[in-house]
C-alpha positions in Angstrom: -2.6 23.3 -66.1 -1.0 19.8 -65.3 -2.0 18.1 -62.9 -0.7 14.9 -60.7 -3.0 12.3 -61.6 -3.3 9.7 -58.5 -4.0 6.0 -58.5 -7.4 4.6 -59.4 -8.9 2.6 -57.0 -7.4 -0.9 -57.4 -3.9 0.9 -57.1 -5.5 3.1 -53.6 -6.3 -0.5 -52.2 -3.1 -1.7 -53.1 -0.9 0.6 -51.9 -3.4 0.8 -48.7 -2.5 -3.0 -48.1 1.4 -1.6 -48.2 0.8 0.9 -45.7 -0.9 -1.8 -43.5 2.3 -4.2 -44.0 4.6 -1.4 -42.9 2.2 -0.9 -40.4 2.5 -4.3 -39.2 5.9 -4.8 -39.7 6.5 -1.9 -37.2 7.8 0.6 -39.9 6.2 3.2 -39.4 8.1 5.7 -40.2 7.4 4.8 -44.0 4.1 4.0 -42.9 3.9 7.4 -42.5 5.0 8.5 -45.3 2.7 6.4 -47.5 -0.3 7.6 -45.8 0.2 11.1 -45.7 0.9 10.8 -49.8 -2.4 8.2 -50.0 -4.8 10.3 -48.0 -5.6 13.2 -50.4 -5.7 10.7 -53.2 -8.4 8.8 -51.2 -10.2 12.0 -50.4 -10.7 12.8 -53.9 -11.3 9.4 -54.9 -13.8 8.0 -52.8 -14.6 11.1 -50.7 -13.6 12.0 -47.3 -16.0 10.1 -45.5 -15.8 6.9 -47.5 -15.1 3.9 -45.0 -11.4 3.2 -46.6 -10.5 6.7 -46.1 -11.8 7.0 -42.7 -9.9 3.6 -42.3 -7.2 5.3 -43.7 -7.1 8.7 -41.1 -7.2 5.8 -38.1 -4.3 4.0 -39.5 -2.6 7.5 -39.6 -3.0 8.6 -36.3 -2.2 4.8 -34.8 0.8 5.2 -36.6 1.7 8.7 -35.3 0.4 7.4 -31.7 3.3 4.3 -32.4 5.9 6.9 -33.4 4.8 8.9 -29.9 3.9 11.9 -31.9 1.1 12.5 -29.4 -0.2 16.1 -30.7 -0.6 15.1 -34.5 -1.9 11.6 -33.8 -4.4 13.1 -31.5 -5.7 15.6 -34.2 -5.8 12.8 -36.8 -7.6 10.2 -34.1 -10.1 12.9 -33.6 -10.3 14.3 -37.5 -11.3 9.9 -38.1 -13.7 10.1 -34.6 -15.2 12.8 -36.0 -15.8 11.6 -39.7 -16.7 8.3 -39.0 -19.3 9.2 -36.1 -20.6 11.3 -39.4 -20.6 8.3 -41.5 -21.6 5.7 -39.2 -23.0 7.0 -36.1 -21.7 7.1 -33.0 -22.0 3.4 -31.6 -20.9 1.9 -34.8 -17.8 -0.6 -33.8 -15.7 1.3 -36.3 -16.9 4.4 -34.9 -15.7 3.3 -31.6 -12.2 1.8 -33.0 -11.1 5.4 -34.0 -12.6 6.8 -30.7 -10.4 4.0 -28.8 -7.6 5.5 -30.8 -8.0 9.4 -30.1 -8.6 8.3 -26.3 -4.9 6.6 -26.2 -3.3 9.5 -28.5 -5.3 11.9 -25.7 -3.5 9.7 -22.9 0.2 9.7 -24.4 -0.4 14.0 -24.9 -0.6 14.3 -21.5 -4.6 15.6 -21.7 -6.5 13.2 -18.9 -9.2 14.3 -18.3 -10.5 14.7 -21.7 -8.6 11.0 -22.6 -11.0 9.6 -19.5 -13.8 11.1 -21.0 -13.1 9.9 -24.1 -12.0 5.9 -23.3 -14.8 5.9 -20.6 -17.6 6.9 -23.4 -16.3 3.5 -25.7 -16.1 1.2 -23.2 -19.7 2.1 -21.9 -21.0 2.1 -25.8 -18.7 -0.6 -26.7 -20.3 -3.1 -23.7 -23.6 -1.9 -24.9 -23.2 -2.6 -28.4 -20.4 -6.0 -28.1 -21.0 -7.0 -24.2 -18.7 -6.8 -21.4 -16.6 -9.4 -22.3 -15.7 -8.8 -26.1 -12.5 -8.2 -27.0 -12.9 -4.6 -28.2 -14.4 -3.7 -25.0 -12.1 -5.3 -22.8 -8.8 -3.5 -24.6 -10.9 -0.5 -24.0 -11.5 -0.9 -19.9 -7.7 -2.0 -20.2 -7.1 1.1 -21.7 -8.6 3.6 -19.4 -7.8 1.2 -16.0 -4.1 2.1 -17.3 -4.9 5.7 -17.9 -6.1 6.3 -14.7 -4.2 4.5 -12.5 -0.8 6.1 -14.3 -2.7 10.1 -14.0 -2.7 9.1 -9.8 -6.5 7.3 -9.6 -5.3 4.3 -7.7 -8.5 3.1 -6.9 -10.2 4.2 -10.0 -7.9 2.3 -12.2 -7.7 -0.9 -10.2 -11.6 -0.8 -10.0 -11.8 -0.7 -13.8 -8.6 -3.1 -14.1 -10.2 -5.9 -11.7 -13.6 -5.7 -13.7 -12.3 -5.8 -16.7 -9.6 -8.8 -15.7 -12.6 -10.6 -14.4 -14.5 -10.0 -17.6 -11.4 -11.4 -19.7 -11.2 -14.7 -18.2 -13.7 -15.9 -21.2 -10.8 -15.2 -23.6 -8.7 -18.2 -24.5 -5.5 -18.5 -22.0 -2.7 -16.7 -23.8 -4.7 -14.1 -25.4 -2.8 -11.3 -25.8 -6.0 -8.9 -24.2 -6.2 -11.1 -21.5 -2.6 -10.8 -21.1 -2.2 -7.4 -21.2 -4.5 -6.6 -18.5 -3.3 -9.3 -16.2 0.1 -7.6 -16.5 -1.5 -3.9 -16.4 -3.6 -5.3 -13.4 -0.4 -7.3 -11.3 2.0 -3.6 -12.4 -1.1 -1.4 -10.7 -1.4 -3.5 -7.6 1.8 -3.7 -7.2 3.1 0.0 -7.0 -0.2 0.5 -5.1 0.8 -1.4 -2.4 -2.3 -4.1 -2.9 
């Protein structure tokens, strides 16, 4: 029986690196497309738990999560959690990239309380294992500040929005972090009234 023979490696990388430029370039509708076709091929390749492929899964759901298909990029963020937390463990900073992921896909479905569980978990081992005021962590608190100020906790969400504006201030002026929560932080306070 005939069968489709995929890419070797050096083409999976390459055509990865594509998928990343569409990615980038904010087409990600054939972002889509390329990943969906590259992800069995990478599976079989280098095995489903494989760092690129894992890499692969996270770039999937982000892309789904950009396209605002919020129920497939939250089974794809999770399918990545999941394997990579098998992979690498669960405090691992790639780990907690896909984790960061399935807690905003989480957010955009409409699912709160289990986004808040999720985004609250990787900021809390993200500081442990980066510190406070690293980047990662900070998009993180940013993150779930936003989530739970826009599901009704005012206070909550300011709380998390004020630390982690405070812990931001170490990031060079113009940051695009730093930015985001100042505008997230100045949007919160001013629909609540502060």
């Amino acid at each position: 029986m005939w069968r489709r023979k995929g890419p070797n490696r050096a083409g999976l990388r390459r055509q990865l690196r594509t998928a990343r430029v569409l990615f980038d370039t904010d087409d990600f509708a054939a972002a889509e497309v390329l990943l969906r076709r590259l992800l069995p091929d990478c599976e079989a390749a280098l095995g489903a738990n494989h760092e690129e492929t894992i890499g692969l899964l996270n770039l999937l759901g982000s892309t789904l999560y950009q396209q605002r298909k919020a129920v497939a990029s939250a089974r794809i963020a999770r399918e990545a959690t999941d394997r990579a937390i098998r992979a690498w463990g669960p405090d691992e900073p790639a780990t907690l990239d896909c984790a960061q992921n399935l807690g905003a896909a989480l957010a955009i479905q409409g699912d709160v309380s289990a986004s808040v569980a999720v985004l609250d978990d990787t900021w809390q081992r993200r500081a442990r294992r980066l510190g406070t005021a690293h980047e990662s962590t900070l998009t993180t608190a940013n993150t779930l500040g936003a989530t739970l100020f826009a599901a009704g906790l005012h206070s909550d969400g300011l709380t998390v929005l004020r630390h982690a504006h405070a812990q931001s201030t170490g990031l060079p002026a113009g940051h695009p972090v730093r930015e985001n929560i100042a505008d997230n932080l100045r949007i919160a306070e001013r629909n609540a009234g502060a």
